[in-house]
Kinemage of the C-alpha trace (Angstrom):
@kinemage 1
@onewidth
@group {chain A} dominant
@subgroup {mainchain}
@vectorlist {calphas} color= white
{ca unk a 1} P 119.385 -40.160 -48.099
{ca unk a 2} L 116.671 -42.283 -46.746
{ca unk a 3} L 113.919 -39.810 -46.877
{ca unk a 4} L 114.763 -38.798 -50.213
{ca unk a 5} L 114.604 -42.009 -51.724
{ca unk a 6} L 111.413 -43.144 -49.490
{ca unk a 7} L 109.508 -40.230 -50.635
{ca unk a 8} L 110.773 -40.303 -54.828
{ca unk a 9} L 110.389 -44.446 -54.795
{ca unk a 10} L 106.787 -45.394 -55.796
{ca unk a 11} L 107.517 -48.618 -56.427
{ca unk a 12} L 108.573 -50.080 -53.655
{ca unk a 13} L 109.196 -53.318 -55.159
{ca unk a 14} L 112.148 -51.853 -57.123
{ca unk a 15} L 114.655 -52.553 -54.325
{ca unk a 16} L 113.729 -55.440 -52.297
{ca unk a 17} L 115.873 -58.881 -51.696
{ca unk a 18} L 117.289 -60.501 -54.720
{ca unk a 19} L 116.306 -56.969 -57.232
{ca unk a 20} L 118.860 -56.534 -60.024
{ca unk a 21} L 118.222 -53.100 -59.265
{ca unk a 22} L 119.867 -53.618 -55.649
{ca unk a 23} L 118.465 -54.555 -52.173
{ca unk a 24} L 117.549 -50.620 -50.455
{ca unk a 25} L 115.194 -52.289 -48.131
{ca unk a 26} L 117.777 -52.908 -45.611
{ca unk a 27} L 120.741 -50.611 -44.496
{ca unk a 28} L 123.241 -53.195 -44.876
{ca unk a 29} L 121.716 -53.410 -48.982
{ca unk a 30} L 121.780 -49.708 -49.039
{ca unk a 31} L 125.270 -49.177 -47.477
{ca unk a 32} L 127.183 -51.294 -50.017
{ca unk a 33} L 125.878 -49.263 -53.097
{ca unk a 34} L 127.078 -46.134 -51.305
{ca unk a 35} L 130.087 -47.440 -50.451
{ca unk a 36} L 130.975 -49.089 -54.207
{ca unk a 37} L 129.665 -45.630 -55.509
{ca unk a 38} L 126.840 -47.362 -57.469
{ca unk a 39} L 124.101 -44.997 -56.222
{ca unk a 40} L 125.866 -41.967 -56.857
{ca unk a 41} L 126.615 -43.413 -60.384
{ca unk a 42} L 123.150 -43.987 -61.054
{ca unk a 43} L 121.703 -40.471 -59.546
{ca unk a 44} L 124.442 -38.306 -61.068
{ca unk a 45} L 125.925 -40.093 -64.088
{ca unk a 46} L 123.242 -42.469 -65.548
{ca unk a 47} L 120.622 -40.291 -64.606
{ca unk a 48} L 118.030 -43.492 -64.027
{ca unk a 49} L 117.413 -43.063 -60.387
{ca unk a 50} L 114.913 -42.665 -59.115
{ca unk a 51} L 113.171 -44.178 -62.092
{ca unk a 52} L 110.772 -41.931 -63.818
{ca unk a 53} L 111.674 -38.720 -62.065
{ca unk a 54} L 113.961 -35.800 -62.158
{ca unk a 55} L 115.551 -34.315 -58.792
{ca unk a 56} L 115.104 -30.677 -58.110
{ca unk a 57} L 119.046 -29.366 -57.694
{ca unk a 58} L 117.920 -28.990 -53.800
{ca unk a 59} L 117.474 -32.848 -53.912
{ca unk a 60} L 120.442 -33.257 -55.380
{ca unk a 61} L 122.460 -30.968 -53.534
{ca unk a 62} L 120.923 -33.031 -50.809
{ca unk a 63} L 121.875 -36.158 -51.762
{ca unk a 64} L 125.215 -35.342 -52.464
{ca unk a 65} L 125.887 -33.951 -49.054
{ca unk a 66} L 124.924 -37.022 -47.179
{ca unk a 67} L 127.005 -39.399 -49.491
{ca unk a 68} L 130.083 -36.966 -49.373
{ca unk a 69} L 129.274 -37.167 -45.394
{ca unk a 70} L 128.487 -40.904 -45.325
{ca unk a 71} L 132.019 -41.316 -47.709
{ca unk a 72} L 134.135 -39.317 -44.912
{ca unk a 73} L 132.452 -41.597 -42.151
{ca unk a 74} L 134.176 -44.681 -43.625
């Protein structure tokens, strides 16, 4: 996932320590939102990440894959 979301994030200020949007600059930050589901919510269901883009399927297909892997991990 990490690659994905370094290379779709412009704004790298969107996801730092105390965001409302969520604190991606760390794993620990990161790992929580995958774990609650909140990422996958907002790349599959809301639709609002990343901000200002659309993912190619690939991308998707992607990203799904290494949350359904990181999910089976816990």
């Amino acid at each position: 996932m990490r690659p994905l979301g370094e290379s779709k994030h412009a704004d790298s200020s969107s996801h730092v320590y105390r965001s409302l949007n969520g604190n991606y600059s760390t794993y620990s930050g990161t790992e929580e939102d995958v774990n609650n589901g909140k990422i996958s919510n907002r790349v599959f269901d809301s639709q609002n990440m990343p901000k200002n883009a659309t993912l190619p399927q690939d991308e998707l297909n992607k990203f799904k894959r290494d949350e359904d892997s990181s999910n089976s991990q816990n």
